[in-house]
C-alpha positions as CSV (number, residue, x, y, z in Angstrom):
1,X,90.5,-3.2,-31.5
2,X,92.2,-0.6,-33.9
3,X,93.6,2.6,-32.3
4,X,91.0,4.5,-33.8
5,X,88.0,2.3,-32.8
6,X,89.7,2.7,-29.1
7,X,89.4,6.7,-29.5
8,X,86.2,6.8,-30.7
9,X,85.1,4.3,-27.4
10,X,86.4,6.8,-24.9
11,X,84.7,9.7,-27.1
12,X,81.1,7.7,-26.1
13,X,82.4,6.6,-22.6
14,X,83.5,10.0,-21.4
15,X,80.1,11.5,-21.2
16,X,78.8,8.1,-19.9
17,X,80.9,9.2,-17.1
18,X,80.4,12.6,-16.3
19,X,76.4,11.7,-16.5
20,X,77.3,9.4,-13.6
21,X,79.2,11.9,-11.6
22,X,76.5,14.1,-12.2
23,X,73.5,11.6,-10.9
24,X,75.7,10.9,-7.7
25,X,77.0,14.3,-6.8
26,X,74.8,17.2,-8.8
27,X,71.2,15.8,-9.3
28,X,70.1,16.4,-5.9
29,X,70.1,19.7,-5.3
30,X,68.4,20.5,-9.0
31,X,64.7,21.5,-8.1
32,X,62.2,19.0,-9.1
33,X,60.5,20.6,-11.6
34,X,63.5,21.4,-13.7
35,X,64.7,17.9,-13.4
36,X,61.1,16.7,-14.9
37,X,61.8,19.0,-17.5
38,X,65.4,17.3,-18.0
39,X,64.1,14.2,-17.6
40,X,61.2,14.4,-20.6
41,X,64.3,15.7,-22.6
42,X,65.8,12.7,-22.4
43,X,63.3,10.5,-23.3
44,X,62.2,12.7,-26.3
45,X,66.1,12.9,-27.4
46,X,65.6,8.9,-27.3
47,X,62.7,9.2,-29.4
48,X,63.3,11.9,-31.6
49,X,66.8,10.1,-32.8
50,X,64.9,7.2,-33.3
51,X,62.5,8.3,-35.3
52,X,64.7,10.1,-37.4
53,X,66.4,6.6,-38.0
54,X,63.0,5.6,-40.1
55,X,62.2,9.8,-41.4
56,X,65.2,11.2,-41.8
57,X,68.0,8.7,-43.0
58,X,65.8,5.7,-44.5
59,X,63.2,8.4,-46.3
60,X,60.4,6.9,-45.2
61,X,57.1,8.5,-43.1
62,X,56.1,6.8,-40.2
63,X,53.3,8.5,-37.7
64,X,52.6,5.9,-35.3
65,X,56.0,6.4,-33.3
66,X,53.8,6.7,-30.2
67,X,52.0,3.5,-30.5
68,X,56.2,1.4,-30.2
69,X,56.3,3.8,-27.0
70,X,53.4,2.6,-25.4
71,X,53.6,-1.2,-26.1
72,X,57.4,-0.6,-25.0
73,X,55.8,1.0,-21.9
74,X,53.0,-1.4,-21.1
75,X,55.3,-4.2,-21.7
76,X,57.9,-3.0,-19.2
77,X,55.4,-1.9,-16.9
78,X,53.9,-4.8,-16.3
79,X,56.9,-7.4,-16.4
80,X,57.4,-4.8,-13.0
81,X,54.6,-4.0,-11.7
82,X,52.2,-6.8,-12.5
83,X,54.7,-9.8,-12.4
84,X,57.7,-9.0,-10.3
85,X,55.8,-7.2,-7.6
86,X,52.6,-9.7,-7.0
87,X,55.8,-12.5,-7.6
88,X,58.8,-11.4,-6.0
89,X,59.8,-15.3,-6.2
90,X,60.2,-14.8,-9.7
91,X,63.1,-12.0,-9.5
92,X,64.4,-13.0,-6.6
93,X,65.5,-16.8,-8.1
94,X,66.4,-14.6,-11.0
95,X,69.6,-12.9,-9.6
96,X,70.0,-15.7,-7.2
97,X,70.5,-17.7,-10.4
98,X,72.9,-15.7,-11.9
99,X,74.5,-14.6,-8.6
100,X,73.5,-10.7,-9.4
101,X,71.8,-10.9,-5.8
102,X,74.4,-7.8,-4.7
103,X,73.7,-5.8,-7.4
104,X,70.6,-5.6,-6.7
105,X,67.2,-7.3,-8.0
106,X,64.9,-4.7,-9.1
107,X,68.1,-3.3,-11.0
108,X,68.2,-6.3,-13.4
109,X,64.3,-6.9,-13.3
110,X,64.2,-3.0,-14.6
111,X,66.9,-3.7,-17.4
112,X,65.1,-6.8,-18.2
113,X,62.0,-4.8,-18.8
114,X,63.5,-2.4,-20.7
115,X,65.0,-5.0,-23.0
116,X,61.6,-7.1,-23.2
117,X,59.9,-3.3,-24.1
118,X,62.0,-2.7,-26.8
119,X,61.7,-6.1,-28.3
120,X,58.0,-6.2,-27.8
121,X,58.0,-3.0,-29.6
122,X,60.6,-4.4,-32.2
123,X,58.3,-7.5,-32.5
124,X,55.5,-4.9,-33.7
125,X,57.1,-2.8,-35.8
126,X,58.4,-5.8,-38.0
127,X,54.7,-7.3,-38.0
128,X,53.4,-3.4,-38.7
129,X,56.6,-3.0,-41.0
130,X,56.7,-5.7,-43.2
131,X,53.6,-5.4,-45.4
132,X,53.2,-1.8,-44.8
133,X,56.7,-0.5,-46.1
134,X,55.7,-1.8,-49.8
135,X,53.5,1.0,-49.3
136,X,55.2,5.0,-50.2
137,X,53.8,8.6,-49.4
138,X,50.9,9.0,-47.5
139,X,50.2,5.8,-48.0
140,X,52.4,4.4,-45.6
141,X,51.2,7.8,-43.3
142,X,47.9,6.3,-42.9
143,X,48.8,2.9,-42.3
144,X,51.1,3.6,-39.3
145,X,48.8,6.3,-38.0
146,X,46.1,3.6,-37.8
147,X,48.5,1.4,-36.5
148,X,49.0,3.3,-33.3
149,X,45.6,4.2,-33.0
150,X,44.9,0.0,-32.8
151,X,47.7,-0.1,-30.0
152,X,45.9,2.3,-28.3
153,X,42.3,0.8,-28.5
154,X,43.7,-2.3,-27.6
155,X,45.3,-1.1,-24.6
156,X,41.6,-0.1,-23.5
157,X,40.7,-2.8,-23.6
158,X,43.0,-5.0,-21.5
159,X,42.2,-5.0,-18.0
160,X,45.2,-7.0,-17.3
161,X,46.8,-3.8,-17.4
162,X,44.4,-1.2,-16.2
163,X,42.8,-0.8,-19.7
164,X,41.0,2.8,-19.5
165,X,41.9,3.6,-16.1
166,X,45.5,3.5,-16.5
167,X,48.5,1.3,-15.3
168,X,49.0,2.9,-12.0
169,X,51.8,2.7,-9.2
170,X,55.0,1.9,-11.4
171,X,58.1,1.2,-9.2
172,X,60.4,4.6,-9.8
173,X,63.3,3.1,-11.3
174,X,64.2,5.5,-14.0
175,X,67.0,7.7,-12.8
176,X,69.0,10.4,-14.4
177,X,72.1,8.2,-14.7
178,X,70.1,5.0,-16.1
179,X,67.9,7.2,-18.6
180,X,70.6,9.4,-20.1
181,X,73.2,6.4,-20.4
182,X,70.5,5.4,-22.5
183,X,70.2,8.5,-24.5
184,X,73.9,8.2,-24.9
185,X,74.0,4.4,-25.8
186,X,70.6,5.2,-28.5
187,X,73.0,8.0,-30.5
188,X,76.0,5.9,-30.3
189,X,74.2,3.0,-31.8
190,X,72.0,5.2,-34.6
191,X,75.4,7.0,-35.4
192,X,77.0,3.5,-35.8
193,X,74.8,2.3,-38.0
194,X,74.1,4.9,-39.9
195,X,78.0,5.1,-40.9
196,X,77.8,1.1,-41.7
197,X,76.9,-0.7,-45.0
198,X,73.5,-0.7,-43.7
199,X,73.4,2.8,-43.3
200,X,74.3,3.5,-46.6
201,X,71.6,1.3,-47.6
202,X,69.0,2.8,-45.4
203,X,70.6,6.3,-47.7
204,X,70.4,4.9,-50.7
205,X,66.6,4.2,-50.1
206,X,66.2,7.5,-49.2
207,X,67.6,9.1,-52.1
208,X,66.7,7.1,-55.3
209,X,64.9,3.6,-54.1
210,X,64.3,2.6,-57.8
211,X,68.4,3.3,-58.1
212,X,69.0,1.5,-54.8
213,X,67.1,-1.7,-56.0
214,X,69.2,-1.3,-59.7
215,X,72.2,-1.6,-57.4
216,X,71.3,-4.9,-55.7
217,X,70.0,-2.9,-52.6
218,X,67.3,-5.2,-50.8
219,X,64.7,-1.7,-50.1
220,X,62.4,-3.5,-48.3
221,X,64.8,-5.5,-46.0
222,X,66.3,-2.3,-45.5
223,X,63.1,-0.2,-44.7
224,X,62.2,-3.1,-42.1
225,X,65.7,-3.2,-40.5
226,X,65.0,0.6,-40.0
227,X,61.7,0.3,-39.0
228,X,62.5,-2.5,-36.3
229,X,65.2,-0.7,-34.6
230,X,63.8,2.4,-34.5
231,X,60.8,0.8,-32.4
232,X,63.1,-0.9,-30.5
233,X,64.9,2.2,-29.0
234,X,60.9,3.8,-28.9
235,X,60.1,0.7,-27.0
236,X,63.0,1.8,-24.5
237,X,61.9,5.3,-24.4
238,X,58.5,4.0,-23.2
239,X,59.7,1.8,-20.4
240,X,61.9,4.6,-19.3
241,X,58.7,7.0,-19.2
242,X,56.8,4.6,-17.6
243,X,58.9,4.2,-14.8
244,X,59.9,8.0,-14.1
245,X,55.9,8.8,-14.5
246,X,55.0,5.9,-12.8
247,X,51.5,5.8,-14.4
248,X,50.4,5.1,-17.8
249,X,47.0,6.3,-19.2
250,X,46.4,5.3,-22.9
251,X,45.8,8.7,-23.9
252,X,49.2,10.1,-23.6
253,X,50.2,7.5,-26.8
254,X,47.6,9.1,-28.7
255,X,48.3,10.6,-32.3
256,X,48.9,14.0,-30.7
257,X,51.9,12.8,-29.4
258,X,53.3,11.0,-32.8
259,X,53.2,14.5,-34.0
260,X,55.0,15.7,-31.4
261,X,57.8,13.9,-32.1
262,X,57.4,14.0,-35.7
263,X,58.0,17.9,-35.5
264,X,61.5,17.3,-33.5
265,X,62.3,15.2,-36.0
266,X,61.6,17.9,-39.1
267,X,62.6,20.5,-36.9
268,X,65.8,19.2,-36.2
269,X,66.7,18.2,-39.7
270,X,65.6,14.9,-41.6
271,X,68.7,12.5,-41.7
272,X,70.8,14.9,-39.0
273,X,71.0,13.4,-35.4
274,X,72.7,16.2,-34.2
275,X,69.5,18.5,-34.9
276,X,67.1,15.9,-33.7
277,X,68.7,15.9,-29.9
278,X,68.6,19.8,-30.1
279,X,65.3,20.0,-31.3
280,X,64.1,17.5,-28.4
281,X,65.4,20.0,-26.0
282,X,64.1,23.4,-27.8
283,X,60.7,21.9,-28.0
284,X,60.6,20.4,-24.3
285,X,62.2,23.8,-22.5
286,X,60.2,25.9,-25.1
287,X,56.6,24.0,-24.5
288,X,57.2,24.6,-20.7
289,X,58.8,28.1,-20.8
290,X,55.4,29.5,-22.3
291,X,53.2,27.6,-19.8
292,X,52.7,30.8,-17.4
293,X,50.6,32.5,-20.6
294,X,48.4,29.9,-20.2
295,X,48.2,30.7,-16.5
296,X,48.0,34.4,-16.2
297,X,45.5,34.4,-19.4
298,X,43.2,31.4,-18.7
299,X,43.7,31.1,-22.8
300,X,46.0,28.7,-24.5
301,X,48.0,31.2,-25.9
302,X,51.1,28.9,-25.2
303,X,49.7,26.6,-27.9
304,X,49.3,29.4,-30.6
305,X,52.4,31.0,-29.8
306,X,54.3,27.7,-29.6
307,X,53.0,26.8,-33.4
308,X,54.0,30.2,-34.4
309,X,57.5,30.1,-33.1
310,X,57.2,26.5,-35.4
311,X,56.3,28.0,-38.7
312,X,58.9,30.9,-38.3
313,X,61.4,28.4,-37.9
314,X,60.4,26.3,-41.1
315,X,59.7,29.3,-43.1
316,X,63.2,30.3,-42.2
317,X,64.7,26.9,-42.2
318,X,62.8,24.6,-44.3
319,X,65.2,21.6,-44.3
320,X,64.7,22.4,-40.0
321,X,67.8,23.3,-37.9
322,X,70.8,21.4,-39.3
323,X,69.5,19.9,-42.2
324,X,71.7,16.7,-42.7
325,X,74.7,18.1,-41.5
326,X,76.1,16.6,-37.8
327,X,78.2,18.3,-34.9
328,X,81.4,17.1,-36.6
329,X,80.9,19.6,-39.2
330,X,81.3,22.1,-37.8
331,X,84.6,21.4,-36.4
332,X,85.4,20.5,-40.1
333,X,84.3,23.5,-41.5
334,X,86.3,25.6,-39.4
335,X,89.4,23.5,-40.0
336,X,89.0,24.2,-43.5
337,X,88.5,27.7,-43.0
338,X,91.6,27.9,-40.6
339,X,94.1,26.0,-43.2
């Protein structure tokens, strides 16, 4: 590995580490309420950045975000809960196998999960991607908003696991450590490939695709690739919400909460990861902050207030916090300024 390449490792790894000093030594003593509210961060940073992959970078509009969460979600759910726990054989032999016994089975079972999630999410965004990214506009809207509305009837409708009652008593592996290595490892890996060839494909797409295709760009491999990984790390960000919750009701993955993420996404900027982490966090902290209105008032004045705090900042900002621009630029900017 080139000098460079080894700078830019310990860049990622350093906060890698102070998360885990934090989870062993800090975590404890933060009351639980705030460390929900940290912890929903997380997972939205997870799936804010992802979406933005497909939004912001590729060009594309995708609305059923929510629907990769929840088969992610249901898929790690019940290799845990349905599976592993009525089979304990079955993980057990696993890390026997492998001689991972020490390290603990339900810690391998839960990364397995997580993995199986995010490719059972992957799997449906290429089957959901394919024929549906020939599509532009608001055509391709309404396809993937009907797409996760299907995931979510389906998931009614399986008793297997819980259908409309919910998938209830999840194991509580998601820890603060686990879940923000992961919101780590998700912007190292979109950052990476968004500074690859593929990423300047996925750019390309976004800014001219008739231009891109003139240039021997493949525009629908590329929106597919996009589309696939970004469900992938969705897929993640549902396992890991499914086992902090530990419950899942089909009704949290409805379209309300594609929107939801949606707005970090255009809030934050469309094609700036930087912006879509701090717009995860403004819009978690914020949502909660103005939850004693709806208290004191017995009106949903946090909702009203909430959407107009959303159109100030678009009126004000219409390409949303950061636009394209990253946290690097900054420290460029000021360099230039300086020399």
């Amino acid at each position: 590995m080139k000098p460079h390449g080894l700078q830019t490792l310990w860049v990622w790894l350093l906060p890698v580490a102070v998360i885990w000093i934090l989870h062993f030594f800090c975590v404890s003593s933060i009351e639980p309420y705030y460390f929900t509210i940290l912890m929903y961060s997380g997972i939205n940073i997870i799936l804010a950045v992802s979406l933005n992959l497909v939004n912001g970078f590729t060009g594309q509009f995708s609305m059923g975000h929510a629907g990769f969460m929840s088969v992610g979600g249901y898929v790690s759910a019940f290799l845990t809960t349905v599976l592993f726990e009525k089979y304990p054989v079955l993980s057990t032999a696993l890390t026997a196998h492998h001689g991972w016994a020490g390290w603990g089975a339900s810690d391998l079972v839960f990364l397995g999960s997580l993995l199986m999630g995010g490719l059972g999410a992957s799997v449906a965004g290429y089957l959901v991607g394919l024929p549906s990214l020939r599509l532009k506009g608001d055509y391709l809207a309404i396809v993937t908003l009907g797409f996760g509305e299907i995931i979510r009837v389906l998931v009614l409708n399986i008793d297997t696991i819980g259908g409309a009652r919910g998938l209830p008593n999840i194991p509580p592996y998601t820890t603060f450590g686990i879940l923000f290595t992961f919101v780590i490892f998700t912007i190292f890996m979109v950052w990476r490939l968004v500074n690859s060839a593929h990423g300047r494909a996925f750019l390309s797409v976004r800014e001219d695709e008739t231009a891109a295709e003139a240039m021997g760009v493949n525009t629908t491999q590329a929106k597919v690739r996009a589309f696939v990984l970004g469900a992938f790390f969705a897929g993640v960000a549902g396992g890991l919400f499914a086992h902090y919750l530990r419950y899942l009701n089909p009704q949290t993955f409805d379209f309300n909460k594609s929107f939801e993420i949606i707005i970090m996404v255009v809030l934050g900027g469309m094609g700036s990861i930087t912006g879509s982490v701090i717009a995860a966090i403004f819009l978690t902290v914020i949502r909660e902050a103005l939850r004693p209105l709806q208290t004191y008032t017995h009106v949903d004045f946090r909702m009203v207030i909430y959407s107009l705090l959303l159109i100030i900042l678009m009126l004000t900002r219409p390409n949303g916090l950061l636009g394209t621009k990253e946290f690097t630029w900054f420290f460029r900017k000021k360099g230039r300024s300086i020399s």
